[in-house]
N, C-alpha and C positions, 0 to 999 in steps of 0.2 A: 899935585901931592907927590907924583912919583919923580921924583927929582933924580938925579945920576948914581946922587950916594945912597939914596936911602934904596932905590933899583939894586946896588951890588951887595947892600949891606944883608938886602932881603934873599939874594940869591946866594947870598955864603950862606947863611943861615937854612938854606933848604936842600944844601948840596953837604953842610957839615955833619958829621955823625954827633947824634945826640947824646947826653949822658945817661940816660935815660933808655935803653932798647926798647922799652914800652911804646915811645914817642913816636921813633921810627913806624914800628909797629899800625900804631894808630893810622898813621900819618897815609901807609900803605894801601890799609885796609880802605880809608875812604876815597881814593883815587880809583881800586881795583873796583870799588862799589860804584862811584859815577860810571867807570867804564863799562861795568856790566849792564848799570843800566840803561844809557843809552845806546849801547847793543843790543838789547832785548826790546827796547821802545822803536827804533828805526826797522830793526825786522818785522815786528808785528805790523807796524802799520803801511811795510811794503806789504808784506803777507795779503792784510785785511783789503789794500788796493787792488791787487793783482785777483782778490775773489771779488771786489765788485766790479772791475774791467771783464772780467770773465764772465760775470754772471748777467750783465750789461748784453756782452757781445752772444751770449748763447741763449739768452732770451729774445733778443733784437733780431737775430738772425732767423726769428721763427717764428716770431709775433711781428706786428706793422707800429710802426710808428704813430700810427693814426689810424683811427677806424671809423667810418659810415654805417647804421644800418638803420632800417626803417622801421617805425613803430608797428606796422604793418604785418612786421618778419618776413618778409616779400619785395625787395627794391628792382621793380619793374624796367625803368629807365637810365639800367645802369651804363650801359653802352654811353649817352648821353651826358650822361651826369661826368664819367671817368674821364672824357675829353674835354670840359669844361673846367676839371677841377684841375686835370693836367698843365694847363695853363697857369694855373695860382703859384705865386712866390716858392721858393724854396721846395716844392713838389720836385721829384724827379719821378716817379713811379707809381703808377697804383695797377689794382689786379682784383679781381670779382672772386667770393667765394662763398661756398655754401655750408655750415657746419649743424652739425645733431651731434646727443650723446645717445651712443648705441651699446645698442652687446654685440661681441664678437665671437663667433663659435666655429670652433675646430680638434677634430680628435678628441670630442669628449670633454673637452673643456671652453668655458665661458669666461671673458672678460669684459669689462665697460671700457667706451673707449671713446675719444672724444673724434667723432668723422669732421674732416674736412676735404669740401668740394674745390677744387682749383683749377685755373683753366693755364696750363704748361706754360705757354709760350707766352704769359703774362706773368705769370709766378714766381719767375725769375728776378724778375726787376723790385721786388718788395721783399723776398728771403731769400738765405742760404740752404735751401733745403737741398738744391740740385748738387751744391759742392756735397753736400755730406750724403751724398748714393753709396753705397755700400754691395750694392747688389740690382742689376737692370739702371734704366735712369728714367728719371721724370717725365719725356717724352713718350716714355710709354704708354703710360696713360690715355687711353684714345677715347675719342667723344661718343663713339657708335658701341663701345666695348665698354660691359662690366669688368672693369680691372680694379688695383686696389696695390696703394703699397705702403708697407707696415714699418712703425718701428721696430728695430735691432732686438730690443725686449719683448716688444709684444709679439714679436714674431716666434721668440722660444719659448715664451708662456703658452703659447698658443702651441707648440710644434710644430710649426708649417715653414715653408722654403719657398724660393722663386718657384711656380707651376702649379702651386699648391692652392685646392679652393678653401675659401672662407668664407661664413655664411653669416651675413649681417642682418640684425633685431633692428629695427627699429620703433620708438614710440608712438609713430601712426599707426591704425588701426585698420582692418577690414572685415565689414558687414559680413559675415556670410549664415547659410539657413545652420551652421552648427552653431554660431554664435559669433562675436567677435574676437577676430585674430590679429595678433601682430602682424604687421608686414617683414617678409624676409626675405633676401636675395643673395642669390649665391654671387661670390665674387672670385677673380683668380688673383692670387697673388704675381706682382710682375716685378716687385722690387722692393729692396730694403732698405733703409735710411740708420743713420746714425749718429746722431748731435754731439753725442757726450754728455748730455744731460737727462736726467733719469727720468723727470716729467715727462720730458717726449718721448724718449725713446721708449719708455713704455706704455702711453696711454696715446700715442697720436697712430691718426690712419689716414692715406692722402687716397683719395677717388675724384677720375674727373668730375667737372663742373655740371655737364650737362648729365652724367649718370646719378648725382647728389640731388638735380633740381628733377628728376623723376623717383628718385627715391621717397623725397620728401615731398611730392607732389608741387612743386614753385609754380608749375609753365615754365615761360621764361622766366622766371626774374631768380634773385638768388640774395644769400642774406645779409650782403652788404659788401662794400670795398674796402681791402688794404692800400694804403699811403705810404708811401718811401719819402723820407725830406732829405736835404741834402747835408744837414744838422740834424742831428736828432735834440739836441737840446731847445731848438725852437718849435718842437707841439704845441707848447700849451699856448705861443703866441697866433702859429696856425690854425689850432680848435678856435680859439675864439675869431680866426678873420672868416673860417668856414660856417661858426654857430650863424656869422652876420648874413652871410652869402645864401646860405641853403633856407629852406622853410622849414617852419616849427614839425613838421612831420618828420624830420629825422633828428635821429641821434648821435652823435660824434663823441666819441673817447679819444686816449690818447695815452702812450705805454704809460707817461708817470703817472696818469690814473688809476690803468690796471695793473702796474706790478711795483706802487708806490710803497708797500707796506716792506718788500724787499730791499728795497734801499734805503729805506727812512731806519729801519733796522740796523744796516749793516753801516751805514753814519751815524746812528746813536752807539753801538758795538761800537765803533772806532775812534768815540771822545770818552767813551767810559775806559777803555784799553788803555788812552793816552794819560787821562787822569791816574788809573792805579800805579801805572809804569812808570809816570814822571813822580810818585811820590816813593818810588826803590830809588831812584835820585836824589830826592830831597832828602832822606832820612842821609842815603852815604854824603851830599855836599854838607848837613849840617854837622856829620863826623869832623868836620874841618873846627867847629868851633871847639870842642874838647882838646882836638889836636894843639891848635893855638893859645888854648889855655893853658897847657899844660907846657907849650911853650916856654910862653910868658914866662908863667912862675920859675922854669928854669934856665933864667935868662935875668931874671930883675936886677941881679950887679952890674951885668953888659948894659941893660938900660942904662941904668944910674949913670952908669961913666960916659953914655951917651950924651945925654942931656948935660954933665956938666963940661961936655965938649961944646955945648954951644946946640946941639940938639933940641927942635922945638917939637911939642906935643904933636903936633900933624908929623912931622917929621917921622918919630919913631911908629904913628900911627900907621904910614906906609910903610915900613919895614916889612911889620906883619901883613899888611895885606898882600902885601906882594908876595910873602910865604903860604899865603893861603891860597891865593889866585895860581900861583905856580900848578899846586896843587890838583887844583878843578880845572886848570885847563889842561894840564896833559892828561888827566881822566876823560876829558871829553873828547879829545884827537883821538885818544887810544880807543874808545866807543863808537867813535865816527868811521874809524877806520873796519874796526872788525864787524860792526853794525851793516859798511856799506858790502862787506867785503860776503856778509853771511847774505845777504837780501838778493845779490845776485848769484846768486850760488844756492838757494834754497832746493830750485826745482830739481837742479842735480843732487843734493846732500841727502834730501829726502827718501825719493826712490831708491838710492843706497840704503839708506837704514832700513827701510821696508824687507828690501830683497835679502839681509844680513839676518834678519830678527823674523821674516817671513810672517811681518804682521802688513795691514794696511789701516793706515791712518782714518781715512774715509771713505766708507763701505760705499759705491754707488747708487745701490738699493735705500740708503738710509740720506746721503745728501746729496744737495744738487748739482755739486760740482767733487767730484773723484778725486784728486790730482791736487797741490798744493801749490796755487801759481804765487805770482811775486811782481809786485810791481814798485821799484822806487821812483819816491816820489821827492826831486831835490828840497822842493821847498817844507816837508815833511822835517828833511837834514835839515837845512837851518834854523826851522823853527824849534826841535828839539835840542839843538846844539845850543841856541839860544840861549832858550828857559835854562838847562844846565849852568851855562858860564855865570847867569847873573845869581843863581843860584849859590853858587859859589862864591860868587863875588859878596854877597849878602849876609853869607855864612863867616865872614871873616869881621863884619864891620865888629860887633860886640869884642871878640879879645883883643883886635885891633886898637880898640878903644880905650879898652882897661890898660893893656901895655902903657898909652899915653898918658895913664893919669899917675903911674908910679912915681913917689914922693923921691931923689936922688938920697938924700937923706934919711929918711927911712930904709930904703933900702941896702943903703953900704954901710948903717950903723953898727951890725955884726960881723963885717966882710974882715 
């Protein structure tokens, strides 16, 4: 259809000033609107990537991959069991822990707080907990010694510091002649952790393994293993070759179990985002068909003379598209460019505007990630450049078409 003449005849047409300043106008307007909108489509859904890699990597880094525990609440034979499963595909890690939800008390003030027991020199290989020490390190932690170390938050809720004790509630019970009492134990703080994420930093507490499985009475055993894969996207194939492996007495999760509600989320968020944002595009690429109508009608003499040059109906049909497509595609370069140019540039734009206006976008207290990361994503850009182009291209067929039906004679009957 785009033949050489009807390509330059399209492109004088959309380079010539119209008689009409309105036309221009128009014509402005829905190019600036594709632009805006896929600048505004390609940011957010770096934005919305950049929170789920974050919130991926800051869960993952503190949660396991996979999880064992016994129905029991007591996995006896873990020693055993951790060398066996070590073995299995795609395992690179696992590590024994023990957890309860406690109160935590200090200086007059009480918190709940989720304990977990861990044994150091294995607890490395399943999380990042050791890079995020803030204060003392993970090591500390000794088998013979009530120690204890806190998150960043819970540790100012609490007002305590490295040296500082802290006196743990727990839901076990003791008989005695006044009656039944909580068990409690004093612990010292020997270090502080800090994620960046407000779940933990404020509700988690790390005590060795062996002080967790006397706290909670275990013996030996403790309340299950963490699993490290070398994928994390292969669990749910690993739960099910471990469901085959292990006997009906234990139970196996796996993160997209436990924190599927967070993703399935933040992927339904990020095709409703794409849906509202590609229709601030649709409406400016369908600007193109008023443009081209209004065109046409001021143009229907140049048709005419068109057509009686030997001009066939497709012919002038691409003229105009070619004046529309012009159109929407430099609307869409010019959105692709400012689009790619903000998404990597966010994390810095941000904190500027914060520190200028001395607001903060997201309280840490209120969500689970502080900071407004950014992740682009190419195939994101092409698919929204896509939808754009053809958008445009679609928005042109109708006045396109009307232009070709103009009568040569009707229309230079008043000329």
């Amino acid at each position: 259809m785009f033949k050489p003449l009807e390509l330059f005849i399209g492109l004088r047409y959309t380079r010539a000033k119209q008689r009409s300043g309105f036309i221009s106008f128009i014509s402005m307007t829905s190019m600036l609107g594709i632009a805006l909108g896929v600048m505004a489509l390609i940011t957010v859904l770096s934005v919305m990537n950049g929170f789920e890699a974050q919130l991926r990597e800051k869960i993952l880094g503190m949660a396991s991959h996979v999880t064992i525990t016994e129905y029991s609440n007591s996995l006896k034979n873990w020693r055993q069991l951790g060398a066996e499963i070590e073995t299995a595909e795609s395992v690179v890690g696992w590590a024994p822990f023990v957890k309860a939800e406690v109160m935590l008390s200090a200086n007059q003030r009480v918190s709940g707080s989720l304990l977990r027991g861990v044994l150091p020199e294995k607890e490395t290989a399943v999380s990042d907990i050791a890079q995020k020490m803030i204060m003392g390190k993970l090591n500390d932690l000794q088998a013979n010694k009530f120690d204890i170390i806190l998150g960043s938050e819970l540790a100012k809720h609490l007002g305590v510091n490295v040296g500082d004790k802290v006196t743990v509630i727990t839901p076990k019970v003791t008989p005695t002649p006044a009656g039944i009492l909580p068990r409690l134990r004093r612990f010292t703080v020997v270090g502080l952790f800090e994620v960046g994420m407000y779940e933990y930093d404020r509700n988690l507490a790390l005590i060795h393994i062996q002080a967790g499985s006397k706290l909670l009475r275990l013996g030996d055993g403790v309340s299950g293993l963490r699993i490290k894969l070398d994928d994390m996207f292969r669990a749910p194939w690993v739960t099910r070759d471990l469901v085959k492996f292990l006997t009906p007495n234990f139970h196996i999760s796996n993160w997209t179990m436990e924190h599927s509600n967070f993703f399935k989320a933040i992927k339904t968020e990020k095709r409703v985002m794409f849906i509202i944002l590609m229709l601030i595009v649709a409406v400016a690429a369908f600007n193109i068909v008023s443009t081209l109508v209004m065109v046409v009608t001021d143009k229907r003499s140049e048709i005419a003379i068109l057509r009686t040059l030997g001009f066939t109906p497709s012919s002038v049909m691409g003229v105009f598209m070619v004046q529309g497509i012009i159109i929407g595609l430099i609307g869409t370069v010019i959105g692709v460019i400012l689009g790619i140019a903000l998404a990597l540039n966010v994390e810095t734009i941000v904190p500027a505007i914060e520190r200028f206006f001395q607001v903060q976008f997201l309280p840490a207290d209120i969500y689970y990630i502080s900071d407004l990361p950014s992740k682009l994503d190419w195939s994101d850009v092409i698919t929204i450049a896509t939808y754009s182009f053809v958008l445009s291209l679609v928005s042109t067929i109708y006045p396109a078409w009307q232009a070709s039906r103009i009568n040569p004679a009707e229309a230079l009957r008043y000329e």
